[in-house]
C-alpha positions in Angstrom: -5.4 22.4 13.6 -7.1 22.4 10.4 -8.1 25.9 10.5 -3.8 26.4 10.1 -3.4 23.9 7.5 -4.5 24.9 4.5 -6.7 22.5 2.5 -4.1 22.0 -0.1 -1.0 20.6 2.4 -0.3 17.0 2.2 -0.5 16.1 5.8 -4.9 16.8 5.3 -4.5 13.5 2.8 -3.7 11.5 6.4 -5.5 13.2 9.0 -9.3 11.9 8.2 -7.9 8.0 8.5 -6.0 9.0 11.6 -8.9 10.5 13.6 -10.8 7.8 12.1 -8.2 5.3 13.5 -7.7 7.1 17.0 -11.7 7.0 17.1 -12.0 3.1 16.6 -9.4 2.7 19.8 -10.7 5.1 21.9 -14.4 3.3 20.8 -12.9 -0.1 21.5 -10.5 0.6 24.3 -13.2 2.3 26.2 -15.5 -0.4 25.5 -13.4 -2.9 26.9 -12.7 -0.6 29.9 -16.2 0.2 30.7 -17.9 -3.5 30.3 -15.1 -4.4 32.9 -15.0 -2.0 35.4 -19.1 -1.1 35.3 -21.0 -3.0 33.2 -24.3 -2.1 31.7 -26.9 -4.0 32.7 -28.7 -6.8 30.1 -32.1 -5.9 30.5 -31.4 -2.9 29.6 -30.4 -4.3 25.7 -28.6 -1.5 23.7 -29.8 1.4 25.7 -27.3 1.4 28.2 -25.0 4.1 29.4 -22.1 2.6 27.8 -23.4 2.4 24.0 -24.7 6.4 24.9 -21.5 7.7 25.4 -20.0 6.0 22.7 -23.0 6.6 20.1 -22.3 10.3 20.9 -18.5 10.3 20.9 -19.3 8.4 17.4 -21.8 11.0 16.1 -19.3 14.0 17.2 -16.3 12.3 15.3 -18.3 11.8 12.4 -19.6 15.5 12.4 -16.2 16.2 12.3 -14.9 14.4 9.9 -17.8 15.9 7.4 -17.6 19.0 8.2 -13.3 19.1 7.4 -14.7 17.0 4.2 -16.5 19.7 3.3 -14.3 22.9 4.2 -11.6 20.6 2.1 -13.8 20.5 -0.8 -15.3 24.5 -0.7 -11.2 25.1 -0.9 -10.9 22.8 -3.6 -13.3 24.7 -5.8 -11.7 28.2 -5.0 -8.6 26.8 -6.4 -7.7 27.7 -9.9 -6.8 24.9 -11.7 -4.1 25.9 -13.9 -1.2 24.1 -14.6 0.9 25.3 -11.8 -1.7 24.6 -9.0 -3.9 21.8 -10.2 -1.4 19.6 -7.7 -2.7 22.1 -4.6 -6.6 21.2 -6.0 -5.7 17.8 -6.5 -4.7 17.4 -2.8 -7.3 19.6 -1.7 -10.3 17.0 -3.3 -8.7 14.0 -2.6 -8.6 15.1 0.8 -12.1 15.8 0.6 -12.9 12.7 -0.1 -11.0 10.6 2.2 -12.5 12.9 5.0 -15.9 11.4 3.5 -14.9 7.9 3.3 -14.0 8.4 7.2 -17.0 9.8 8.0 -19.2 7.4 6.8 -16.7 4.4 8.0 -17.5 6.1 11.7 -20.8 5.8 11.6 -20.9 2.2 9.3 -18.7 1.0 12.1 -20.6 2.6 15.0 -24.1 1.1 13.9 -23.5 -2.1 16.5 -24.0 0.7 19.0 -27.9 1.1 18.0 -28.6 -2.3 18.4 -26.3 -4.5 20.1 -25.6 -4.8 23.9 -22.3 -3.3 24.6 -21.2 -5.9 27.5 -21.3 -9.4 25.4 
């Protein structure tokens, strides 16, 4: 979808936060699910098969995010910032940096997963 949508449309201000949205439900939800259908045992601590799946489905949404963060911002500088399309460039950095910010809120949010038990 992104490779469509160039880095200047409006809609790339809103997708980072909505990935980084659908990532915290399908992190939670899944959570949830899995602690009470097959729990991960407590001996185990935070090395469970639980906080691995979600520690990678966190590090693949994160990857994401950065890499759109950064084709947003390469765009950005090709852009020439005259008068008449310094609104495209505009877009196309703050874009860039809201990919960022949901990047690193993915993997600020998804530390737990290194540490705590999943199934409290």
């Amino acid at each position: 979808m992104l490779r469509s949508l160039p880095a200047s449309h409006s809609l790339q201000l809103l997708l980072g936060l909505v990935v980084w949205a659908l990532w915290l439900v399908a992190v939670y939800g899944g959570l949830s699910v899995a602690c009470s259908v097959l729990p991960a045992p407590a001996e185990r601590g935070p090395f469970g098969w639980v906080n691995g799946v979600l520690l990678a489905l966190t590090v693949a949404t994160a990857a994401f995010l950065a890499w759109a963060a950064f084709a947003c911002g390469r765009a950005a500088s090709r852009i020439d910032a005259s008068t008449e399309h310094g609104v495209r460039q505009f877009i196309a950095r703050a874009a860039s940096a809201l990919y960022a910010v949901a990047a690193c809120s993915t993997l600020f949010v998804g530390l737990p997963l290194l540490v705590l038990w999943p199934c409290v």
